[in-house]
PDB file of N, CA, C and O in Angstrom:
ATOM      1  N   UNK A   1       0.836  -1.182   0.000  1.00  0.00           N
ATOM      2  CA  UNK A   1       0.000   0.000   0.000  1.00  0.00           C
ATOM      3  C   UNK A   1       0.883   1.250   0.000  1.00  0.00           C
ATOM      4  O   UNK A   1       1.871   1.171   0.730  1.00  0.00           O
ATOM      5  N   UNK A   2       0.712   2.405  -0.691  1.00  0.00           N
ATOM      6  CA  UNK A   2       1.292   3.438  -0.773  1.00  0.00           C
ATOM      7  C   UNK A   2       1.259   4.232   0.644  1.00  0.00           C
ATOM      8  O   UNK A   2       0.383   4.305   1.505  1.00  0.00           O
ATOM      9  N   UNK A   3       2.582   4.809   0.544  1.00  0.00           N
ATOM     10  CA  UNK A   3       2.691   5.867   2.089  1.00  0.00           C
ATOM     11  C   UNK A   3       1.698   6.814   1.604  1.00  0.00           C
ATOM     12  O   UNK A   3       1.447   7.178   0.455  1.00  0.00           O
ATOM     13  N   UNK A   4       0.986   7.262   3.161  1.00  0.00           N
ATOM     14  CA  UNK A   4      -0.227   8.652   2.737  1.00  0.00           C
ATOM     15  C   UNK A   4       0.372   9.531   3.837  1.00  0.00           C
ATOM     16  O   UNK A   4       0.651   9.324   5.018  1.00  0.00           O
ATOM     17  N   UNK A   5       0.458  10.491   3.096  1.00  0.00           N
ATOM     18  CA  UNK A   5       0.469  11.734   4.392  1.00  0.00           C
ATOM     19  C   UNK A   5      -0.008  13.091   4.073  1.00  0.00           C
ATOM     20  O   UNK A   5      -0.033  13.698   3.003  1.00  0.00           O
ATOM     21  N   UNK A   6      -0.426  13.460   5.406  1.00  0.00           N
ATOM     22  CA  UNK A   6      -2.047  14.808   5.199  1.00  0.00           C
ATOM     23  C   UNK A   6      -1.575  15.748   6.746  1.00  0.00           C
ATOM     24  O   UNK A   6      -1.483  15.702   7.972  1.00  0.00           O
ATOM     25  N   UNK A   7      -1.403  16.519   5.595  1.00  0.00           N
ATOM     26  CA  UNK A   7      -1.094  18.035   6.793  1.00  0.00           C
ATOM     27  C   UNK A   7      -2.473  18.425   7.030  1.00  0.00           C
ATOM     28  O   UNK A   7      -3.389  18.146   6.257  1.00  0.00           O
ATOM     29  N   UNK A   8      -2.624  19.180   8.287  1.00  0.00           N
ATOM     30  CA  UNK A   8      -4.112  19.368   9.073  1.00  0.00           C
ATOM     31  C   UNK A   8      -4.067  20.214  10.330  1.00  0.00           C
ATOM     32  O   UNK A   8      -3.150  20.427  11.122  1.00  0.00           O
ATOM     33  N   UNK A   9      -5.142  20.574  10.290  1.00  0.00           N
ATOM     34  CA  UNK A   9      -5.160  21.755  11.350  1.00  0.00           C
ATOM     35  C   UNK A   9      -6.674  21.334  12.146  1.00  0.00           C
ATOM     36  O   UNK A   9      -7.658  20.845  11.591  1.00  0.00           O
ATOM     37  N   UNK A  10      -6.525  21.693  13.640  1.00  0.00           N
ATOM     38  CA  UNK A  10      -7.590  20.913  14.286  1.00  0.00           C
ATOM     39  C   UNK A  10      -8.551  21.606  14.187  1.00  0.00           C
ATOM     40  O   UNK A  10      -8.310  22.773  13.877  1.00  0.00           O
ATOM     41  N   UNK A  11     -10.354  21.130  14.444  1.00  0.00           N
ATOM     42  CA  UNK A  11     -11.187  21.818  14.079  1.00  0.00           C
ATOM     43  C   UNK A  11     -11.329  22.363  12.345  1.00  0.00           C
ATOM     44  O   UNK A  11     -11.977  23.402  12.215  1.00  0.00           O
ATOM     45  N   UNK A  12     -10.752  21.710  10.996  1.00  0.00           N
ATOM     46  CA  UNK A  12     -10.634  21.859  10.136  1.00  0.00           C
ATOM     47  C   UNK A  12     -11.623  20.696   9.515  1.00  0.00           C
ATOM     48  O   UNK A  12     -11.268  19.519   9.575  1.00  0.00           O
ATOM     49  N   UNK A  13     -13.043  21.121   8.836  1.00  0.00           N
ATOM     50  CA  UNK A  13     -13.711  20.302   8.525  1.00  0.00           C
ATOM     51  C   UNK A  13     -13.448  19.514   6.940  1.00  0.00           C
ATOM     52  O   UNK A  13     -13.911  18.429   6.588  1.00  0.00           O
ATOM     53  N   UNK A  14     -12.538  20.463   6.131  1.00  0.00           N
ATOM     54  CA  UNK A  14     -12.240  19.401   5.094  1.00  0.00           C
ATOM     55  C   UNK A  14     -11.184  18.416   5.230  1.00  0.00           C
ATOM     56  O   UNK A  14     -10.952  17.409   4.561  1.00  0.00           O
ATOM     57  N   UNK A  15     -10.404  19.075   6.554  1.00  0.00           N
ATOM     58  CA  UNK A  15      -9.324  17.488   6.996  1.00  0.00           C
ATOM     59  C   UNK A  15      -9.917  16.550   7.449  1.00  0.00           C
ATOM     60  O   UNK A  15      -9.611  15.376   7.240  1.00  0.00           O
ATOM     61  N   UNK A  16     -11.186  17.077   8.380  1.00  0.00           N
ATOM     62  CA  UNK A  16     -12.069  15.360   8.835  1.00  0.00           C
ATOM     63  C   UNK A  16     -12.529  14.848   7.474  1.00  0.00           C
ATOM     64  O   UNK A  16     -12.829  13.655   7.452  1.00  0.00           O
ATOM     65  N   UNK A  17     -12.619  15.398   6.556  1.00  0.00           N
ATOM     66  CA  UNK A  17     -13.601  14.909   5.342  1.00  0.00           C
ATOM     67  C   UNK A  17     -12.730  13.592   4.579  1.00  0.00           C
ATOM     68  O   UNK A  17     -12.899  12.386   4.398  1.00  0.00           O
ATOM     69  N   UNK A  18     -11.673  14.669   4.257  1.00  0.00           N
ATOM     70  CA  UNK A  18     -10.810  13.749   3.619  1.00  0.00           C
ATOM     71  C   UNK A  18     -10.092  12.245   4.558  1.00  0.00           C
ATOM     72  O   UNK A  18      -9.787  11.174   4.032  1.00  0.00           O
ATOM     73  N   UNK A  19      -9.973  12.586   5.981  1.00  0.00           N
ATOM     74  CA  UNK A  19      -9.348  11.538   6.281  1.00  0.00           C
ATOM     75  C   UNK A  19     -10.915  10.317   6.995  1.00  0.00           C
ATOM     76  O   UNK A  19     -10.992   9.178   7.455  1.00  0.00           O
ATOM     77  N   UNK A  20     -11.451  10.947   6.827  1.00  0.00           N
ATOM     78  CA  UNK A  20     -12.999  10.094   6.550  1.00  0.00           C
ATOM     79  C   UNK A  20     -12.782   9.273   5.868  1.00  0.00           C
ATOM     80  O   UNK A  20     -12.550   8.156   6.332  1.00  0.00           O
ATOM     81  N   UNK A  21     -12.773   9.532   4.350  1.00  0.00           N
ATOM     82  CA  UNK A  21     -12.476   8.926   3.198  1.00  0.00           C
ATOM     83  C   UNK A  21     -11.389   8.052   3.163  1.00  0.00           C
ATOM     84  O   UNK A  21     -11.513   6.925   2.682  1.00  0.00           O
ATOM     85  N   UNK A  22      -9.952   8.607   3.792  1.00  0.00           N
ATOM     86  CA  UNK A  22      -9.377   7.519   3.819  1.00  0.00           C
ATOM     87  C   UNK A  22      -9.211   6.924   4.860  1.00  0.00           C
ATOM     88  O   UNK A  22      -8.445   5.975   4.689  1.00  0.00           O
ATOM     89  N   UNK A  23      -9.672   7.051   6.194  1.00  0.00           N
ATOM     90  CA  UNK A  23      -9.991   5.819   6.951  1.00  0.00           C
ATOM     91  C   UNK A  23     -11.081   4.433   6.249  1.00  0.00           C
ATOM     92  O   UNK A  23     -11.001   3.210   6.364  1.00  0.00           O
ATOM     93  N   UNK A  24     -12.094   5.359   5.490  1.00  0.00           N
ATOM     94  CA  UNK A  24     -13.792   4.101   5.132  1.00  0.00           C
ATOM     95  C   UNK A  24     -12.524   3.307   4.367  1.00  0.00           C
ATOM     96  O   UNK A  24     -12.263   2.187   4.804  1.00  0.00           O
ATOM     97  N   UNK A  25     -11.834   3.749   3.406  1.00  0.00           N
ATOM     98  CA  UNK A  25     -11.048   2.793   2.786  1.00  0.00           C
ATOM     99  C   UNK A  25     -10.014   2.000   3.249  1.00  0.00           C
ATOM    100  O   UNK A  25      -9.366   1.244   2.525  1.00  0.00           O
ATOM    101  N   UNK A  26      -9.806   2.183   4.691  1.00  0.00           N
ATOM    102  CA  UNK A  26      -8.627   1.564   5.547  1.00  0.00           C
ATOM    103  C   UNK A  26      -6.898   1.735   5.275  1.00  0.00           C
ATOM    104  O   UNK A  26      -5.912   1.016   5.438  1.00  0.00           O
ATOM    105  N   UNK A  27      -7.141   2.992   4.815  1.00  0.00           N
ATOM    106  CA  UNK A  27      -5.592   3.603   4.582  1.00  0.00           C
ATOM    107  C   UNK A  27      -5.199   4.132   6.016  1.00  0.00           C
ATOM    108  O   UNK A  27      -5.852   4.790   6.825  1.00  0.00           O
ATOM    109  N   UNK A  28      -3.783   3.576   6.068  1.00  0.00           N
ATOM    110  CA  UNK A  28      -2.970   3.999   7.355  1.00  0.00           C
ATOM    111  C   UNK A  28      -2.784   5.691   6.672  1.00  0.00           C
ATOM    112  O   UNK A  28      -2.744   5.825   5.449  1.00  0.00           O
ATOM    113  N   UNK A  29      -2.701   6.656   7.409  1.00  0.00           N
ATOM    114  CA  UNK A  29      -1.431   7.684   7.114  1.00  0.00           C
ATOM    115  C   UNK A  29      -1.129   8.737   7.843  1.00  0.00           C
ATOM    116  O   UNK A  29      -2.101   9.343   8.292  1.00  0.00           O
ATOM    117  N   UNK A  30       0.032   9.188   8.129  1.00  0.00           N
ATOM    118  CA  UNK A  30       0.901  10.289   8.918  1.00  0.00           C
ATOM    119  C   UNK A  30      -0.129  11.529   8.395  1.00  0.00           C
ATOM    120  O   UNK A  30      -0.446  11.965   7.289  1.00  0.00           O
ATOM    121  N   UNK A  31      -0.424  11.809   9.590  1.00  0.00           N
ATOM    122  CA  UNK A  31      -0.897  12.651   9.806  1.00  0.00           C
ATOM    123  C   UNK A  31       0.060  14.009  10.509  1.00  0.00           C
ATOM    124  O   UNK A  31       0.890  13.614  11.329  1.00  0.00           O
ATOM    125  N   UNK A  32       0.036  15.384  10.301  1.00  0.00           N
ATOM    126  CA  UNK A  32       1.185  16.301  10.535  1.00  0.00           C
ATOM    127  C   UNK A  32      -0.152  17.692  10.760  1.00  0.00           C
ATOM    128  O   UNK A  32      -0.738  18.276   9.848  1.00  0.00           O
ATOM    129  N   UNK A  33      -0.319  17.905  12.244  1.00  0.00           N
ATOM    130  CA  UNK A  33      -0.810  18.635  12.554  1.00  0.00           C
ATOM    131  C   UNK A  33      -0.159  20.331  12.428  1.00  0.00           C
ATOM    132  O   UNK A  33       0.211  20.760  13.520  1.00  0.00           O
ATOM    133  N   UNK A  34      -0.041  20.998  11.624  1.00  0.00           N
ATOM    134  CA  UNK A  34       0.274  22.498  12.171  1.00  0.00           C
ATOM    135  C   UNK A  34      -0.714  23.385  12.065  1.00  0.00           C
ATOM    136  O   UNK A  34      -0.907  24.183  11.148  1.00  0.00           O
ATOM    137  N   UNK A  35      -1.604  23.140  13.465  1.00  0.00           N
ATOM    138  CA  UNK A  35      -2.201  24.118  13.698  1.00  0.00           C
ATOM    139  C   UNK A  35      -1.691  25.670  14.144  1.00  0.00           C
ATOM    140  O   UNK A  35      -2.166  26.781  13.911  1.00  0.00           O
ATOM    141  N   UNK A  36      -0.347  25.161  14.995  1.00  0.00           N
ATOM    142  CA  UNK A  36       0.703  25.973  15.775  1.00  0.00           C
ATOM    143  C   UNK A  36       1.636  26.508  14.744  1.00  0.00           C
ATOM    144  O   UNK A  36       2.222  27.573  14.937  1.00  0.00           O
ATOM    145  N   UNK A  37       1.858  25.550  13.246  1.00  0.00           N
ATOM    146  CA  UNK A  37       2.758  26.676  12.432  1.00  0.00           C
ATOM    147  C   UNK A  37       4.012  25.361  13.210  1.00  0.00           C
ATOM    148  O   UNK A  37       3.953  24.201  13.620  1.00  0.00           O
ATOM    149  N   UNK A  38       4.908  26.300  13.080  1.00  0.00           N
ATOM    150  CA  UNK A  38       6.368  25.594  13.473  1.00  0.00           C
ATOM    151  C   UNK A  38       6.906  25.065  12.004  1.00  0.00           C
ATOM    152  O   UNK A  38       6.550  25.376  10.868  1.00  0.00           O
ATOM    153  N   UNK A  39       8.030  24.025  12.542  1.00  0.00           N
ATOM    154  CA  UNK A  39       8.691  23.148  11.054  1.00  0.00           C
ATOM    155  C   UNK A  39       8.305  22.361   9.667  1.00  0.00           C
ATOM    156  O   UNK A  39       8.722  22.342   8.509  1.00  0.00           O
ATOM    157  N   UNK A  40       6.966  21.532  10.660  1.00  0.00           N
ATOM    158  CA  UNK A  40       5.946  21.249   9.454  1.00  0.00           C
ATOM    159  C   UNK A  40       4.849  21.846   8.630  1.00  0.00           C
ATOM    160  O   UNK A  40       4.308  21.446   7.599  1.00  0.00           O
ATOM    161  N   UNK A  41       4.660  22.962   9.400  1.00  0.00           N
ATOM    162  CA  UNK A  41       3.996  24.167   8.545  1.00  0.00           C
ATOM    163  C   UNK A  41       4.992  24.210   6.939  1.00  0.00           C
ATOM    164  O   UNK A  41       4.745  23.959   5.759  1.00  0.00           O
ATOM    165  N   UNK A  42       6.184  24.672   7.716  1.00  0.00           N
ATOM    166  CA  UNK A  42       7.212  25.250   6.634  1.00  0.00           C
ATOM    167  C   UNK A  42       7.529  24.246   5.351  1.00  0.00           C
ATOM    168  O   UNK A  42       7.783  24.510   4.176  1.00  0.00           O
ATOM    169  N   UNK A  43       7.405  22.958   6.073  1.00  0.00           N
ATOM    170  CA  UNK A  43       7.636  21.713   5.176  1.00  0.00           C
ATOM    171  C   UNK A  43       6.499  21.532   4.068  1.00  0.00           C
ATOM    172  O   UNK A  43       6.629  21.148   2.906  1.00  0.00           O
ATOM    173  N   UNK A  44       5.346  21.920   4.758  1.00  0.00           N
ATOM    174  CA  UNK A  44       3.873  21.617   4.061  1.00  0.00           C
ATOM    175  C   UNK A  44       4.357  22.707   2.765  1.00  0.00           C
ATOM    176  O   UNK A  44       4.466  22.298   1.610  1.00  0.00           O
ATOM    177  N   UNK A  45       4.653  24.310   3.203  1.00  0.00           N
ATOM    178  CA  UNK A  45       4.559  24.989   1.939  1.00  0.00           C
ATOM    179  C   UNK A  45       5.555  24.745   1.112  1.00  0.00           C
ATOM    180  O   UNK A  45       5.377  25.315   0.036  1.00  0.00           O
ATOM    181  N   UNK A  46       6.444  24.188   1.164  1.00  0.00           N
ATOM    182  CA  UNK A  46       7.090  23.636   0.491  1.00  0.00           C
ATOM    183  C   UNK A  46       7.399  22.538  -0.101  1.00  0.00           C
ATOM    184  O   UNK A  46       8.213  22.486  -1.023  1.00  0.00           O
ATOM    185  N   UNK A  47       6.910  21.753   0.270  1.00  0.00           N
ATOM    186  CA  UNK A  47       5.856  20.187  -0.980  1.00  0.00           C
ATOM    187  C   UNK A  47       4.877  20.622  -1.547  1.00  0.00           C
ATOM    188  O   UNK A  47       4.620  20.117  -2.640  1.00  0.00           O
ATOM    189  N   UNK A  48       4.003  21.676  -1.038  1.00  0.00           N
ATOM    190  CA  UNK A  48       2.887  21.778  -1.624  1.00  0.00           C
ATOM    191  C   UNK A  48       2.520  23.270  -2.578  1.00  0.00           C
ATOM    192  O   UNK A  48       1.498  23.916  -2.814  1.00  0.00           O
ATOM    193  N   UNK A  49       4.344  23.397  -3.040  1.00  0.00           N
ATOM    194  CA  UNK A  49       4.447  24.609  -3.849  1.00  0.00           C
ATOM    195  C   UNK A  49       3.400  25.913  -3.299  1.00  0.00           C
ATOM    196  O   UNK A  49       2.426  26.358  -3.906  1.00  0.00           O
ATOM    197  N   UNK A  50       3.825  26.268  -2.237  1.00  0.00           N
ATOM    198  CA  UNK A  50       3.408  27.271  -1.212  1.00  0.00           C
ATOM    199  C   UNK A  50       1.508  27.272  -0.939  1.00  0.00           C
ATOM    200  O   UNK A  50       0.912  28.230  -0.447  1.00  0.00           O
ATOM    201  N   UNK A  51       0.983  26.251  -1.297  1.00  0.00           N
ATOM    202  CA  UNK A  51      -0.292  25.848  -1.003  1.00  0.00           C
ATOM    203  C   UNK A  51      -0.047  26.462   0.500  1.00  0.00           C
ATOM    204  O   UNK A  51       1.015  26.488   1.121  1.00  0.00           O
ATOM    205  N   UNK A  52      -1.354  26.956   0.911  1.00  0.00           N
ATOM    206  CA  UNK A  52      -1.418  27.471   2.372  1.00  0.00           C
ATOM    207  C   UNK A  52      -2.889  26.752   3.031  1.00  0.00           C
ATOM    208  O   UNK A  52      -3.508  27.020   4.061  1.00  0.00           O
ATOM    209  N   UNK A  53      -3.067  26.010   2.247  1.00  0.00           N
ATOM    210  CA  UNK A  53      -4.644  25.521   2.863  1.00  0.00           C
ATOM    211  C   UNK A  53      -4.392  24.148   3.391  1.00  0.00           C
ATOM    212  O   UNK A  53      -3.484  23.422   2.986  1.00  0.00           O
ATOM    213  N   UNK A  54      -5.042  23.913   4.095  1.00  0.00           N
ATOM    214  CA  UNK A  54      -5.599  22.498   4.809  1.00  0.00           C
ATOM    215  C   UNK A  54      -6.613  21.899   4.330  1.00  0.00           C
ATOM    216  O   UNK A  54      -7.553  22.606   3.967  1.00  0.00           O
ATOM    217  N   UNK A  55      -6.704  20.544   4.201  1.00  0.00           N
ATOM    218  CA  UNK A  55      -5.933  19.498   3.929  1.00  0.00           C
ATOM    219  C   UNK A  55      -4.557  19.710   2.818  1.00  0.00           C
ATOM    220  O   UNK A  55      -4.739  20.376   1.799  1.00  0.00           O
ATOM    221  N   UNK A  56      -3.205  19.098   3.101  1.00  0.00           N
ATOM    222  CA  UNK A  56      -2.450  19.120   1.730  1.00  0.00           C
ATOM    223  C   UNK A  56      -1.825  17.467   2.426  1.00  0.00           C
ATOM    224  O   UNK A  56      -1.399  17.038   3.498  1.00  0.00           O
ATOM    225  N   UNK A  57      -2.152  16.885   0.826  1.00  0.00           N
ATOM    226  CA  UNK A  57      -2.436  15.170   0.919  1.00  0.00           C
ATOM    227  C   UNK A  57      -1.001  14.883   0.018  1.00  0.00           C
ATOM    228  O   UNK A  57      -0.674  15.752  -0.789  1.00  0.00           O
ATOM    229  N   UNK A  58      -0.155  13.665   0.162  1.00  0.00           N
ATOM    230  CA  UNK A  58       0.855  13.255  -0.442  1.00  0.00           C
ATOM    231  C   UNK A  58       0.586  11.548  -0.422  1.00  0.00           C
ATOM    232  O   UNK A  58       0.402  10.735   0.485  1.00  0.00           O
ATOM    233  N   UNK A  59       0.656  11.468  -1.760  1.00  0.00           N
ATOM    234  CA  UNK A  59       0.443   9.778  -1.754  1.00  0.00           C
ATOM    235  C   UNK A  59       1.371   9.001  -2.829  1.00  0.00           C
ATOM    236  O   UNK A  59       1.169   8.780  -4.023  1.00  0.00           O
ATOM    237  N   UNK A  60       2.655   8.604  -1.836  1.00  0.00           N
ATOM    238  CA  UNK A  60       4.298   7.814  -2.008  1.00  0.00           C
ATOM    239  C   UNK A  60       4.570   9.849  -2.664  1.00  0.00           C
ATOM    240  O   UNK A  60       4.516  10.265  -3.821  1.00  0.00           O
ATOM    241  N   UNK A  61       4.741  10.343  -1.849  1.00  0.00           N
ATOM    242  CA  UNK A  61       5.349  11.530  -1.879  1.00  0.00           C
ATOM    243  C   UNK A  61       4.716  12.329  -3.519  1.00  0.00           C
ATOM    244  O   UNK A  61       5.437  13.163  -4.067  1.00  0.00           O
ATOM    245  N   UNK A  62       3.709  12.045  -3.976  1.00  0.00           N
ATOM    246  CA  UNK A  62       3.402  13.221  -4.654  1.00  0.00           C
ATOM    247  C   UNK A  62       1.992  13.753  -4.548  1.00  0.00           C
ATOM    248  O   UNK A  62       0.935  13.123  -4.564  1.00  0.00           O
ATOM    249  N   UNK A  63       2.235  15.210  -4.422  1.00  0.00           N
ATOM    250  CA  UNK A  63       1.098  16.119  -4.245  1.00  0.00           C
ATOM    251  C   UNK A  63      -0.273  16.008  -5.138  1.00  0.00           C
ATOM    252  O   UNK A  63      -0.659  16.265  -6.278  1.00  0.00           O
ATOM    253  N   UNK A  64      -0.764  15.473  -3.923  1.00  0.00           N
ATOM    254  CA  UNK A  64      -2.390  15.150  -4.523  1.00  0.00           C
ATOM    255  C   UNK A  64      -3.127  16.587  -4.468  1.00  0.00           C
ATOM    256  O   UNK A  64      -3.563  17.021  -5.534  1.00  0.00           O
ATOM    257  N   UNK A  65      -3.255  17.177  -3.560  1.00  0.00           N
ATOM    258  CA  UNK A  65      -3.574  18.706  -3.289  1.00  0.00           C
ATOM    259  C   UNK A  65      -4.717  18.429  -1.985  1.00  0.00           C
ATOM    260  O   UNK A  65      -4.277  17.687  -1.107  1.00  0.00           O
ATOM    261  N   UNK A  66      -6.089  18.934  -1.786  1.00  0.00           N
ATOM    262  CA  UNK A  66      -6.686  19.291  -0.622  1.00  0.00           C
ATOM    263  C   UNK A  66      -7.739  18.314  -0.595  1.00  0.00           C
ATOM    264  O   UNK A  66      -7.600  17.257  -1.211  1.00  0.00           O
ATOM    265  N   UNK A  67      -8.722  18.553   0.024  1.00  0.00           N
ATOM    266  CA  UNK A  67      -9.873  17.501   0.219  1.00  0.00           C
ATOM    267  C   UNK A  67     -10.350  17.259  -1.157  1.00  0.00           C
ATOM    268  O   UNK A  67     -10.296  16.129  -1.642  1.00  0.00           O
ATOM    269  N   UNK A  68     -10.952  18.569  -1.996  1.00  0.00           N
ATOM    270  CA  UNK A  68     -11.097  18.408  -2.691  1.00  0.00           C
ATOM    271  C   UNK A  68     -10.654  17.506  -4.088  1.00  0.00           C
ATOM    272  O   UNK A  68     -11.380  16.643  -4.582  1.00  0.00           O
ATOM    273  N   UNK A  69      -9.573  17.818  -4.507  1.00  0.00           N
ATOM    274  CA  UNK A  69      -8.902  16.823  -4.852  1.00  0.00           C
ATOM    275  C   UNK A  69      -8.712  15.410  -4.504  1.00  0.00           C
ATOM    276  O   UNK A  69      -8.759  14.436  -5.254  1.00  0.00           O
ATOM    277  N   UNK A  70      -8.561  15.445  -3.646  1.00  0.00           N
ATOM    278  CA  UNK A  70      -9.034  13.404  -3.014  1.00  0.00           C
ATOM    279  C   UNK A  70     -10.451  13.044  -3.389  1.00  0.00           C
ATOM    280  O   UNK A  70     -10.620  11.872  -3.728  1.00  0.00           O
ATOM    281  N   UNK A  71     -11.387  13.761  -3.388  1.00  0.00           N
ATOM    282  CA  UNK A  71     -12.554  13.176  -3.466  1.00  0.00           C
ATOM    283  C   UNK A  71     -13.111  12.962  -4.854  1.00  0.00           C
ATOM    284  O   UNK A  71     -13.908  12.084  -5.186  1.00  0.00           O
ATOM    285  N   UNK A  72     -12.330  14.314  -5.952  1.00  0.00           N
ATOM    286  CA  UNK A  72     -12.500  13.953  -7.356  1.00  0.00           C
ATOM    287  C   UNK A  72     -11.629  13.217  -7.754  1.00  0.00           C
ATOM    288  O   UNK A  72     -11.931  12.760  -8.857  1.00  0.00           O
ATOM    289  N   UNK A  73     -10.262  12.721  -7.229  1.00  0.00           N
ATOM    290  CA  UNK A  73      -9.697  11.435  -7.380  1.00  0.00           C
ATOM    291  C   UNK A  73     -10.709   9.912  -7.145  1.00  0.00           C
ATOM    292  O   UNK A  73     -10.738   8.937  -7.895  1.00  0.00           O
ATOM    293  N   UNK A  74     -11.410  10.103  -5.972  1.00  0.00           N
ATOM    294  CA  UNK A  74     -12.322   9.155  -5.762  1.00  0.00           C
ATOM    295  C   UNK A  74     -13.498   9.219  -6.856  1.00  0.00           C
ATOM    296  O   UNK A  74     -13.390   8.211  -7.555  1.00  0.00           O
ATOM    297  N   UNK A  75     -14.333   9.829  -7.182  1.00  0.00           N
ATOM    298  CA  UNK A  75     -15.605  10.368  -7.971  1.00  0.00           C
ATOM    299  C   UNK A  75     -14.570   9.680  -9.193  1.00  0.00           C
ATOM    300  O   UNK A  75     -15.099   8.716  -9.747  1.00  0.00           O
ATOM    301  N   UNK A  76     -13.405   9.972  -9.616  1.00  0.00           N
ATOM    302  CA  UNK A  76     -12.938   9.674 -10.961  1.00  0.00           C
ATOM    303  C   UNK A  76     -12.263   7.723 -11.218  1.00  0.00           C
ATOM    304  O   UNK A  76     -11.794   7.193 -12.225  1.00  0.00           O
ATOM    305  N   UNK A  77     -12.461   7.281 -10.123  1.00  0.00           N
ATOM    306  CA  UNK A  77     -12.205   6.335  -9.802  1.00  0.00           C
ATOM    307  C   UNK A  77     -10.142   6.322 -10.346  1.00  0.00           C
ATOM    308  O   UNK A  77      -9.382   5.563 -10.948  1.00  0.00           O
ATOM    309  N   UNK A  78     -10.082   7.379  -9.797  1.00  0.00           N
ATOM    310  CA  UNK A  78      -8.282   7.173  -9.629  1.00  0.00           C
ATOM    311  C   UNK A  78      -7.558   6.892  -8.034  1.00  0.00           C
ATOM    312  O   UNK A  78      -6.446   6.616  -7.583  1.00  0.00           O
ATOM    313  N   UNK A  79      -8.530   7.075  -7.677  1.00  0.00           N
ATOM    314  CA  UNK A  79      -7.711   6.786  -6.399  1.00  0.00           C
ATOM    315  C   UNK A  79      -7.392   5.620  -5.597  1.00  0.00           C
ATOM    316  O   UNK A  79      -6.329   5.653  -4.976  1.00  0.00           O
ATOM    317  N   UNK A  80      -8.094   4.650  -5.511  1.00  0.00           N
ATOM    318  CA  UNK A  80      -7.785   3.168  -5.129  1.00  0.00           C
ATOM    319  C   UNK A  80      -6.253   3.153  -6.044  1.00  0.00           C
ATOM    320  O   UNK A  80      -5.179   3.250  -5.451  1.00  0.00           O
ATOM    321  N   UNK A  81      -6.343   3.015  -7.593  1.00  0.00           N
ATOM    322  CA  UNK A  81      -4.951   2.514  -7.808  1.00  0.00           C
ATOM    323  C   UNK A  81      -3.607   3.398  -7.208  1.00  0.00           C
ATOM    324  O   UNK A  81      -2.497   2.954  -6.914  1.00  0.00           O
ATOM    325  N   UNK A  82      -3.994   4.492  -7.151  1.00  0.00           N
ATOM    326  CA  UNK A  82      -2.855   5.371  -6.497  1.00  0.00           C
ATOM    327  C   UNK A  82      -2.318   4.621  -5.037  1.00  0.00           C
ATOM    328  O   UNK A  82      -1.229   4.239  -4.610  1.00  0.00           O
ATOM    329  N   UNK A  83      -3.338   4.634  -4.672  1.00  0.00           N
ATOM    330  CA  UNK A  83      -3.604   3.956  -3.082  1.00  0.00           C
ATOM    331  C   UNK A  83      -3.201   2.253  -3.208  1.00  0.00           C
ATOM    332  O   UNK A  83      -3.675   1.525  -2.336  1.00  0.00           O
ATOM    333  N   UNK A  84      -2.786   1.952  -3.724  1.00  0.00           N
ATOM    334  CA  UNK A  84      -2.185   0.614  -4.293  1.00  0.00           C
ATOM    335  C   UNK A  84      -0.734   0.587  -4.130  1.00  0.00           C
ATOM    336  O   UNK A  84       0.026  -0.332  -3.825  1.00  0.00           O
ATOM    337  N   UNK A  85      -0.508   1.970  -4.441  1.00  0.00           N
ATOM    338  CA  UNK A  85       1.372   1.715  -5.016  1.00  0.00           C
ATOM    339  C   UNK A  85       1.531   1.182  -6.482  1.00  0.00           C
ATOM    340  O   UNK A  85       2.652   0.985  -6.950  1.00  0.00           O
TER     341      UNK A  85
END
């Protein structure tokens, strides 16, 4: 199964959305809270070509983008194989 990882900020309703989605599907993934900002803030804008929004999703390290994007990955039926490796 591919590594997932989702930057998030608490009280952020499209990060519950998206990791909704990938819990129903039983994906493990690192989750990286900067609500507080700090190092992984800095890391997020910089994988995510200075994206500043929450959710920002990486799946085997490439930028999927926000909730949105995961879910028209899902709707498009691309995302299981991504989620494969």
């Amino acid at each position: 199964m591919a590594r997932v990882e989702i930057y998030t900020k608490m009280f952020c309703g499209y990060c519950s959305a998206a990791k909704r989605l990938l819990g129903g599907k039983g994906v493990d993934f690192e989750e990286y809270d900067i609500t507080l900002g700090g190092p992984k803030r800095a890391e997020m804008l910089q994988r995510a070509n200075g994206r500043t929004t929450v959710p920002q999703i990486f799946i085997d390290g490439h930028h999927v983008g926000g909730s949105d994007d995961l879910h028209a990955l899902e709707r498009e039926g691309r995302l299981d194989p991504m989620l494969a490796g």
